[in-house]
Structure formats: structure tokens, C-alpha cells
C-alpha positions in Angstrom: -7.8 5.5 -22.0 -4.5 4.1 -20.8 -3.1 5.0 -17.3 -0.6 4.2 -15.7 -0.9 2.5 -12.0 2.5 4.2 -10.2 1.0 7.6 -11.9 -0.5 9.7 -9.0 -3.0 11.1 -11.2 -4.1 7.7 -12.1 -7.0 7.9 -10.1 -8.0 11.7 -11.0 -7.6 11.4 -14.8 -9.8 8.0 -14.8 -12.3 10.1 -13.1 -11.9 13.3 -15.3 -11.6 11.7 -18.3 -15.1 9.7 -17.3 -16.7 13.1 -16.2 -15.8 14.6 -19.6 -17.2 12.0 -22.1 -20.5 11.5 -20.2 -21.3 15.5 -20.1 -20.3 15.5 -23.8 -23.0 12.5 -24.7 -25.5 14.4 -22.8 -25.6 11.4 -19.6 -24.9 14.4 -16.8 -27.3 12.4 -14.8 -24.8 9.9 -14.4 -22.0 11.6 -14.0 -21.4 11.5 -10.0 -22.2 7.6 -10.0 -19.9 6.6 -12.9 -17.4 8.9 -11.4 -17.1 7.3 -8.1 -17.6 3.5 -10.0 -14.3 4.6 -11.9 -12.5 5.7 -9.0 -13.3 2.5 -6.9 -12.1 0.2 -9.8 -8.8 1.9 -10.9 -7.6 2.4 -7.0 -8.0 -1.3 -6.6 -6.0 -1.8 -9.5 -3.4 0.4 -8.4 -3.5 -0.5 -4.4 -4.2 -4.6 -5.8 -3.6 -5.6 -8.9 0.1 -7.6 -9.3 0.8 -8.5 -12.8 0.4 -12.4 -14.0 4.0 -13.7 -14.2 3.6 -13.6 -18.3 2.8 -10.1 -18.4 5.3 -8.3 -15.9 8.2 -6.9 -16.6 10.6 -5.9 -13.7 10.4 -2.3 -12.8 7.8 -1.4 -15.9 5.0 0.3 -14.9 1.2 -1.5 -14.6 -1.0 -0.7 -17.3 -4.7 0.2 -16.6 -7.3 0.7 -19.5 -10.4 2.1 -18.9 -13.5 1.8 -21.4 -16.8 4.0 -21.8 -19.1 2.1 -24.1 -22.6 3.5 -24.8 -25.3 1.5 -26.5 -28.7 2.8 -26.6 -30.3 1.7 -23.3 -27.0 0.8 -21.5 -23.6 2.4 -20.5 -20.7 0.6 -19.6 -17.2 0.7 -18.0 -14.9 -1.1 -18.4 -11.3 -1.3 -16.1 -8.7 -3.7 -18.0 -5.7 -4.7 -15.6 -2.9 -7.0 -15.8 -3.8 -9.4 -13.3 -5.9 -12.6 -13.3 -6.8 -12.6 -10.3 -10.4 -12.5 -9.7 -11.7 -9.4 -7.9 -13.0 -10.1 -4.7 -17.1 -9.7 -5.3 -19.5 -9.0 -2.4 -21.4 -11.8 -1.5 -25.4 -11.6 -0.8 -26.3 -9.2 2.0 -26.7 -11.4 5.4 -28.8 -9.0 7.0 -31.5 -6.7 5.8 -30.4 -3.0 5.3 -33.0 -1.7 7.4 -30.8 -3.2 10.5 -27.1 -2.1 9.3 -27.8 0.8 12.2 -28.6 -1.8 14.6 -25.1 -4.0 14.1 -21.8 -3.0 15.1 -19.5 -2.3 12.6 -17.3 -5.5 13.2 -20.1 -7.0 11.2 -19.2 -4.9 8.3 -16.7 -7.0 5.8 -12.7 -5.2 6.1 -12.7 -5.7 2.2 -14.6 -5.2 -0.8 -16.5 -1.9 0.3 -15.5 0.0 -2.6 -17.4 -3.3 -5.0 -19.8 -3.1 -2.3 -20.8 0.7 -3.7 -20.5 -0.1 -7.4 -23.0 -2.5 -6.4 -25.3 -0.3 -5.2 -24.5 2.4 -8.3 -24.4 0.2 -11.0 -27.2 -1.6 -12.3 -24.7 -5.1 -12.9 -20.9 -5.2 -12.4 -19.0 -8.5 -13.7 -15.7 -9.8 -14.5 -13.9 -11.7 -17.3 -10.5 -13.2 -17.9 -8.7 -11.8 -20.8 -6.8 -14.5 -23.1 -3.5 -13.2 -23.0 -3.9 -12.7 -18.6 -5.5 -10.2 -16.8 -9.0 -9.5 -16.7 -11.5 -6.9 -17.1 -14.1 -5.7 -14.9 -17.5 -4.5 -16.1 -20.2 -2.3 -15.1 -24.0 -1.2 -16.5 -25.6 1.6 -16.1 -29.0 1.0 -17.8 -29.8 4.6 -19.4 -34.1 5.8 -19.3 -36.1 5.7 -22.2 -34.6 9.0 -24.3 -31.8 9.7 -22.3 -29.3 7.4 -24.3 -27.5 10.1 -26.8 -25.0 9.2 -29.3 -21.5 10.2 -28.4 -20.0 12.6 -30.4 -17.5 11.8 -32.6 
């Protein structure tokens, strides 16, 4: 699917459209997680992502791809955007979950929350360059033993 990043359904039809395809394949399990993993990575495109120099245009719109790819123990999605730039990954937790209630929340980073959860959702999330600029970000699911249906055509 191609959106559009200045579209203020962007968000919504990234969501929708991910909603959709994974009831139709029979992954409803998923659908909440994936859902809020899509959201997360199309509104940092469109509140981050600034076109590399060689592909902006002035005053054209940013284009955002988004990518559901099932294999048989794996789902993935993928966010293609038009800048390089490398998205800004949580590092290692510094302190054990069991005292996050114990810490103020100045301790908590100001960016990167929304990686933070796809972390926590996703069983892997990555990131490549693409050749011609930009890059795509990746996440797994890994699908249970039978749940893995194949898409309709």
C-alpha cells in the first residue's frame, strides 16, 4: 500500500488496511499488535521522516509504503520511507522492569517510545538502507505452530 504522509488518513488507512489483510489470512490474533506496530511506524514517518536531498521534490508529497508479508512461521511489516536517516532504536533496558514503578518518569527516554512498544509487540524489528535513499523498517511477528494461513489471493 502507498500513502501519502500530508494525508490525514495516513495513519488510519495504514492501520485499516493492516486490520483487513490479517482477518482475511485468518491471523486475528494479531491483529491489535500489528495494528498499533503500524500506527507507530507510519506516524514517525509522517511527524519525522524529511526526504534525502535525491529524492525530494519541492512541495510533492512524502511517499510511505507499507508491506504485509506472510511466510509460514513469520509475519512481517514493512514501512518504506524516503529518508535515510536511521530510525532512532531503543537501546538495552538500564534498569530492570520490575523497578520502572519505583523511578520517576524523568528517567524515562523523551524519544523513541513508540520503537520502545514495537519492541515489546514484535518478536524483532530492524532497519535497512534502500539503494536509491530511504530506508525501510522491519518487523516479525513469529506466527504458532498452525496458525500461519495462506493469504488469499
Amino acid at each position: 500500500m502507498t500513502l501519502v504522509a500530508e494525508s490525514p488518513d495516513t495513519v488510519r488507512a495504514a492501520r485499516n488496511m493492516t486490520g483487513d489483510a490479517l482477518e482475511e489470512w485468518g491471523l486475528s490474533f494479531l491483529v491489535d499488535d500489528a495494528r498499533l506496530v503500524v500506527s507507530e511506524l507510519v506516524g514517525n514517518v509522517v511527524h519525522h521522516a524529511v526526504p534525502d536531498d535525491g529524492r525530494s521534490c519541492p512541495g510533492a508529497p512524502r511517499r510511505i509504503d507499507v508491506a504485509l508479508r506472510q511466510w509460514p512461521k513469520w509475519l512481517f511489516i514493512e514501512v518504506v520511507d524516503e529518508d535515510s536517516t536511521p530510525p532512532s532504536l531503543p537501546a538495552a533496558e538500564a534498569f530492570s522492569p520490575d523497578l520502572s514503578e519505583d523511578l520517576p518518569e524523568a528517567l524515562l527516554p523523551d524519544s523513541g517510545r513508540g520503537l520502545l512498544i514495537i519492541q515489546r509487540l514484535a518478536d524483532a524489528l530492524w532497519w535497512s538502507p534502500e539503494a536509491s535513499g530511504g530506508k525501510t523498517v522491519v518487523c516479525r511477528f513469529d506466527l504458532p505452530a498452525g496458525a500461519a494461513a495462506s493469504p488469499a489471493g
